[in-house]
C-alpha positions in Angstrom: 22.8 26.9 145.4 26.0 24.5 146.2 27.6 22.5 143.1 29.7 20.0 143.7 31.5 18.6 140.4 31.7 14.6 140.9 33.9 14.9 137.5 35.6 17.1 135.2 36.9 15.5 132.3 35.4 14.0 128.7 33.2 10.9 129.0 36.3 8.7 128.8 37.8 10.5 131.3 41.4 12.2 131.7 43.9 10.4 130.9 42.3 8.6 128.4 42.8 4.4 129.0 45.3 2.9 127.6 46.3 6.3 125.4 49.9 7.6 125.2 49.7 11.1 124.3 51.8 13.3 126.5 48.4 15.1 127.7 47.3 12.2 129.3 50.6 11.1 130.1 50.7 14.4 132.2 47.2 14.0 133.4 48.2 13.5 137.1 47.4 14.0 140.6 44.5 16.7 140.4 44.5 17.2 137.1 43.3 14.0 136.4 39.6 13.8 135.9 36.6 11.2 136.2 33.3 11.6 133.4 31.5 15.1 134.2 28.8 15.0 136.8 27.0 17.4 139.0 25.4 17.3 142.3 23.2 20.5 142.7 22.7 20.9 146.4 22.5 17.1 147.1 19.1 16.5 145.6 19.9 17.4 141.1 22.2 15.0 139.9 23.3 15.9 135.8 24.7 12.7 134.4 25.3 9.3 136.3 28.9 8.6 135.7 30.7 5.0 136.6 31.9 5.8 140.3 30.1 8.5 141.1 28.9 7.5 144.5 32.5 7.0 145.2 33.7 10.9 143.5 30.6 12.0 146.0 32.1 10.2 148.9 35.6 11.5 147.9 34.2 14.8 148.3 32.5 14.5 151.5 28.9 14.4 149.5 26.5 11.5 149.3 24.0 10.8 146.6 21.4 9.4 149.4 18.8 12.6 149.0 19.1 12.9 145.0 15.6 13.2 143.9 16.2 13.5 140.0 19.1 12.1 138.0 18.9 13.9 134.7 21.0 13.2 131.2 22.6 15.5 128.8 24.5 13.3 126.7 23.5 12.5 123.1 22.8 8.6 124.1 21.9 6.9 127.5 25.3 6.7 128.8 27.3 3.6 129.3 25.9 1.1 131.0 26.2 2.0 134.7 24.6 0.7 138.0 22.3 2.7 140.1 23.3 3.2 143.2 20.7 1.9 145.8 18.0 4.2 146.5 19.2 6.9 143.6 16.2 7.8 140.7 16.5 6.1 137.6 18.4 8.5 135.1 15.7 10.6 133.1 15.9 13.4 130.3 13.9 16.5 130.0 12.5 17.2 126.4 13.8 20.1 124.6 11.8 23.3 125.8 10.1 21.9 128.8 10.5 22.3 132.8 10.5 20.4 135.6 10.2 21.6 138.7 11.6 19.4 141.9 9.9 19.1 145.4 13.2 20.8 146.4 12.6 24.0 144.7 14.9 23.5 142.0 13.4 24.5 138.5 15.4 22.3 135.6 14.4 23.9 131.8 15.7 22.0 128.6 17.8 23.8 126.5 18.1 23.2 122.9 21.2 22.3 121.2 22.8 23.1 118.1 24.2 19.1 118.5 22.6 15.8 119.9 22.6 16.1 123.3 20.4 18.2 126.1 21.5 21.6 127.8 19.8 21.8 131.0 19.4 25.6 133.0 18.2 25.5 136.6 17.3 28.2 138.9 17.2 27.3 142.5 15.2 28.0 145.2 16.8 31.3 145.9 16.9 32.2 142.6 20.6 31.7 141.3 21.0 30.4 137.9 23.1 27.8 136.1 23.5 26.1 132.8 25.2 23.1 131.9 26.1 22.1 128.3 27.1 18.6 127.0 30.0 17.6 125.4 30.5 19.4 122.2 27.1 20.8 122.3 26.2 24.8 122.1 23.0 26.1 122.5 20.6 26.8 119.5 17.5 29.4 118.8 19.1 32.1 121.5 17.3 35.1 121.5 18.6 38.6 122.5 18.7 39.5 125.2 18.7 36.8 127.9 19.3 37.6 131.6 22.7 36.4 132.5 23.1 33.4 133.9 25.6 33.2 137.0 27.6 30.0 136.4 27.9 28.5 133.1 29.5 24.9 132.9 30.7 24.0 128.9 32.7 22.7 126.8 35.0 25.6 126.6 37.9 24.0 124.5 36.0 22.5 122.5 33.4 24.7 121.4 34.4 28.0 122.8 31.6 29.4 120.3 29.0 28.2 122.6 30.1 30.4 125.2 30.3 33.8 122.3 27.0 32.9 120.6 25.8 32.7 125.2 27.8 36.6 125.2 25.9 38.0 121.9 22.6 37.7 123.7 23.6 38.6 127.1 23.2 35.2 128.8 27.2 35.3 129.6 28.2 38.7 131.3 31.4 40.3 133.3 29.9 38.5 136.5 29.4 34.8 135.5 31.7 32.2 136.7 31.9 30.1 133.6 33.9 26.7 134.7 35.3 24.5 131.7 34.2 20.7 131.7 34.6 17.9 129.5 38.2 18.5 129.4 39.7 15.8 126.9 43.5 15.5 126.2 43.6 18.8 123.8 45.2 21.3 126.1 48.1 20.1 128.3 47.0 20.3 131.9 48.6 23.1 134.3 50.0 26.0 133.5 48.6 25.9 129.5 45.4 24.7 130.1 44.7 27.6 132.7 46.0 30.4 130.6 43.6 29.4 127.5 40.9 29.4 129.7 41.9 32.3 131.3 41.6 34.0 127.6 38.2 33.1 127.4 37.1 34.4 130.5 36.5 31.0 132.1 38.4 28.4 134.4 39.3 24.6 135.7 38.9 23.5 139.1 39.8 19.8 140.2 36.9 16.9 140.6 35.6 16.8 143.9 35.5 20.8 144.6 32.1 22.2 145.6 31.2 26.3 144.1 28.7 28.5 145.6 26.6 29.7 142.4 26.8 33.0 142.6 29.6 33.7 143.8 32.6 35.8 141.7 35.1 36.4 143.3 37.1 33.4 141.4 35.7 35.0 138.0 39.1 35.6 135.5 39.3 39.1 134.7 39.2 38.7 130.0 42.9 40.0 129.2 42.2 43.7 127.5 45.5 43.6 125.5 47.3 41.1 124.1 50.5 40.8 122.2 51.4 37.9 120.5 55.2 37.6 118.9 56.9 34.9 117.1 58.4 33.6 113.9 57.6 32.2 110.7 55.3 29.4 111.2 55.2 29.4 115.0 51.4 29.4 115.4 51.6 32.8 116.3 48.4 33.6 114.0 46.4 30.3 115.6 47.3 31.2 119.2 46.0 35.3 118.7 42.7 33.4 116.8 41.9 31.4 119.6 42.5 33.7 121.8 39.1 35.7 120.7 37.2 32.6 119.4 34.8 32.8 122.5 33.7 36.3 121.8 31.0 37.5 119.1 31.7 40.2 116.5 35.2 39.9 116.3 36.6 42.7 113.7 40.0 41.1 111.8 42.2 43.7 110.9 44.4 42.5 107.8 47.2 44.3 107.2 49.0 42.9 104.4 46.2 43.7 101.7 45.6 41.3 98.8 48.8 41.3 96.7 47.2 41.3 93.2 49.1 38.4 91.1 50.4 36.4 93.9 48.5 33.5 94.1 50.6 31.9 97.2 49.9 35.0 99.7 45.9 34.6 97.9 45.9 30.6 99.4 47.6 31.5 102.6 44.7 34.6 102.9 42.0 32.3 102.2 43.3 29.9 104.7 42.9 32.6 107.4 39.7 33.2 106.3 38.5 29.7 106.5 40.1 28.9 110.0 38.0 32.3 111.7 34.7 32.0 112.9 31.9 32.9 110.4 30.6 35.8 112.7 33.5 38.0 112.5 34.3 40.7 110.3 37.5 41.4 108.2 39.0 44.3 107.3 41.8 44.9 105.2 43.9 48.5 105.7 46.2 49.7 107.2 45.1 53.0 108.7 44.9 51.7 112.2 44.3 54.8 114.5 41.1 55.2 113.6 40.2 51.5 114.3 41.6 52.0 117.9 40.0 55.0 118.6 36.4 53.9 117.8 33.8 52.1 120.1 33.9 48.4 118.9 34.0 45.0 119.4 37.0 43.3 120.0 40.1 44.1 117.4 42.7 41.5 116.4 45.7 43.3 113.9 47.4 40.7 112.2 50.1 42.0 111.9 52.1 44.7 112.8 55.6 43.7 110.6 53.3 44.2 107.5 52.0 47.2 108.8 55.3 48.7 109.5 56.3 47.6 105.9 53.5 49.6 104.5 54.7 52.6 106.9 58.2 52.3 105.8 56.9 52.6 101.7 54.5 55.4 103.2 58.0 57.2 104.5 60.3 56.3 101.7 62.3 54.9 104.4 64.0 51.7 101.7 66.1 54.5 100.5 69.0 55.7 102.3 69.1 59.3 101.5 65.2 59.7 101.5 65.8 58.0 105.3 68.4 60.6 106.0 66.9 63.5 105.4 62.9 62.9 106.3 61.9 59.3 106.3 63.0 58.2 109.8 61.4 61.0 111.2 58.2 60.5 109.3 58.0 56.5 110.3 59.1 57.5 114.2 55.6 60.1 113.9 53.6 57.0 112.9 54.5 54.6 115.2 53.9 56.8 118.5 51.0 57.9 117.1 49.8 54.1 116.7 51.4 53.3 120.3 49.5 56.2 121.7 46.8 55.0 120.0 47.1 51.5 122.2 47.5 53.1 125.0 44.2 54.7 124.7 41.9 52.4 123.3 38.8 51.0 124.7 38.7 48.0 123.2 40.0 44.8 123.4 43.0 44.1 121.5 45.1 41.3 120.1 47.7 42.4 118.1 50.6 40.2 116.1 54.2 40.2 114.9 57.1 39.2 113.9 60.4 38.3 115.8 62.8 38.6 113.1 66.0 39.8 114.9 67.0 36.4 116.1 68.2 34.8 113.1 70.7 36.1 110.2 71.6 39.6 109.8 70.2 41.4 106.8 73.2 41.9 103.9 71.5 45.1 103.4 71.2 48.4 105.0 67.3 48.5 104.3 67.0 44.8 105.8 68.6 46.0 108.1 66.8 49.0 108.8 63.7 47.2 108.8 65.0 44.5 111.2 65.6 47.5 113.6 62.4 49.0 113.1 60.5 46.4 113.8 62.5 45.5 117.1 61.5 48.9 118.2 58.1 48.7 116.9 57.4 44.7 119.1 59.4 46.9 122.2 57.3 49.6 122.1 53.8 47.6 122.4 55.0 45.2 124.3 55.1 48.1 127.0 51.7 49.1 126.5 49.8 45.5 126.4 49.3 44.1 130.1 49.9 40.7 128.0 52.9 39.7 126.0 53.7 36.0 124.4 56.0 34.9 122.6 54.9 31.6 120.2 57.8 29.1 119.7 56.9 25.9 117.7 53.4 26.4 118.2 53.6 26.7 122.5 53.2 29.9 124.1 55.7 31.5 126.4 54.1 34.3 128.6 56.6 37.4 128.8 54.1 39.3 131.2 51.1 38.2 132.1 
């Protein structure tokens, strides 16, 4: 089955008209993109965009043997001509199939939003599904047979593609391609290393994909390391970097701090930014954690955890330091490291840069502000990915 994707971008397109964000000021050359549509082997067209004959044209395609023109949008589109000799555009109710001349079989998915999710098989049995614009599917049941190509919303409801993962329907194999891209994630560089996060990927208007095929499939990053200072986003960027997976465990490590209200609102704001289906856990024994079977892991973060090491060790005192604690802290951090190194799971793990700014006036600052150098030195070597998160963009160290 041949895909050929007429369009890309939101229903308004990329850039958006007469908007002067710096996204869509940026949104040039290939990565600027018409209204989604898909041509399915020439004959399956999924939503009749303005200029469509032309984007089929541009890509070498023509819309002459289309035999169904089907909808997934909440409403009936904007008004758009039919190109001569094309179906009238058509939606599928929620639950039932229709099944082409052509072989193609097209079931309606149900949505969790207005809208339509279609999945068609085609004649040689490959499998697809297409969501709508800020649309996720609804009443999945475990376990479903994965699909090979998915086509979604990924920025904008990466959920869609962890509820499609806890039941199977979105495995190691399936090329899942982000569409209805809007002016959220600067195009480029940015927009392909989010993706790339969530195990899926852009590709320009006009390019035709084999389904089936996965070789392009992005391999998920394993571990991840995510640095920066106060503020930074550091905490936002490790989030999303796991919001398209299910069964996500949180690892808090700075415990509840009885009494202080502010570090209570700045908990419950975490809490209320994660996605409902993941699980938090507040300790810091984290050896255990990483030696266990699991879902993924995300450990925010490793500066409190090395505070709680350092009380653990004694290690604010000076003579306590001298004489046992530095050895005691060094024991715990290689066995955590070695830990990392060993793990199974997937990791995203975050801290502090502190070293770059003033310098401690005393020795236990000081002391710490080593410690924790060593500590973000020491994992950055065993994480294949390392970023550093400077007012709230992302600098990839490694890669």
């Amino acid at each position: 089955m041949e895909l050929t994707l007429l369009g890309t971008g939101a229903p308004a397109g990329l850039p958006r008209p007469d908007c002067p964000c710096a996204v869509c000021a940026a949104a040039l050359g290939p990565d600027a993109r018409a209204a989604t549509a898909l041509l399915l082997d020439g004959a399956l067209l999924l939503d009749l965009t303005p200029g469509a004959a032309f984007a089929a044209a541009r890509a070498g395609r023509s819309l002459a043997g289309v035999r169904q023109v089907l909808l997934s949008h909440p409403h009936d589109g904007p008004v758009v001509e039919v190109p001569a000799g094309v179906p009238q555009p058509g939606r599928v109710p929620d639950g039932r199939e229709l099944t082409l001349l052509t072989g193609h079989r097209v079931r309606a998915v149900a949505l969790d939003a207005p809208g339509t999710g279609y999945a068609v098989t085609g004649p040689e049995g490959q499998r697809l599904l297409y969501l709508p614009p800020g649309g996720a599917p609804a009443g999945l049941v475990e376990p479903a047979e994965p699909y090979d190509m998915v086509l979604a919303d990924v920025v904008g409801r990466p959920d869609a593609l962890a509820k499609l993962r806890a039941v199977g329907a979105v495995g190691p194999t399936t090329d899942v391609v982000a569409v209805h891209l809007d002016h959220d994630v600067p195009p480029g560089p940015e927009l392909a290393r989010r993706l790339a996060a969530a195990g899926a990927r852009a590709v320009p208007d006009g390019v035709t994909l084999a389904v089936g095929a996965y070789e392009d499939v992005p391999d998920v990053p394993r571990r991840t390391l995510v640095l920066g200072g106060a503020r930074s986003g550091k905490s936002v960027e490790a989030e999303r970097r796991l919001e398209a997976f299910p069964d996500v465990l949180y690892v808090a490590t700075g415990g509840s701090r009885n009494g202080d209200t502010e570090w209570s609102a700045r908990v419950a704001a975490h809490r209320e930014r994660r996605p409902g289906s993941w699980q938090t856990v507040e300790t810091c024994d984290l050896v255990p954690l990483l030696e266990a079977e699991g879902p993924p892991v995300l450990i925010d973060c490793l500066s409190l955890w090395l505070t709680d090491a350092m009380d653990s060790a004694g290690a604010w005192d000076d003579a306590v330091w001298a004489e046992r604690g530095e050895k005691v802290l060094r024991e715990r951090v290689r066995e955590l490291t070695e830990a990392v190194r060993a793990t199974r799971r997937t990791v995203v793990a975050v801290s502090n840069e502190v070293g770059s700014g003033i310098v401690p006036s005393t020795a236990s600052g000081r002391r710490y502000r080593d410690e924790l150098g060593r500590l973000n030195a020491g994992f950055a070597h065993e994480f294949e990915h390392v970023l550093l998160v400077v007012a709230g963009q992302a600098v990839v160290l490694r890669g």
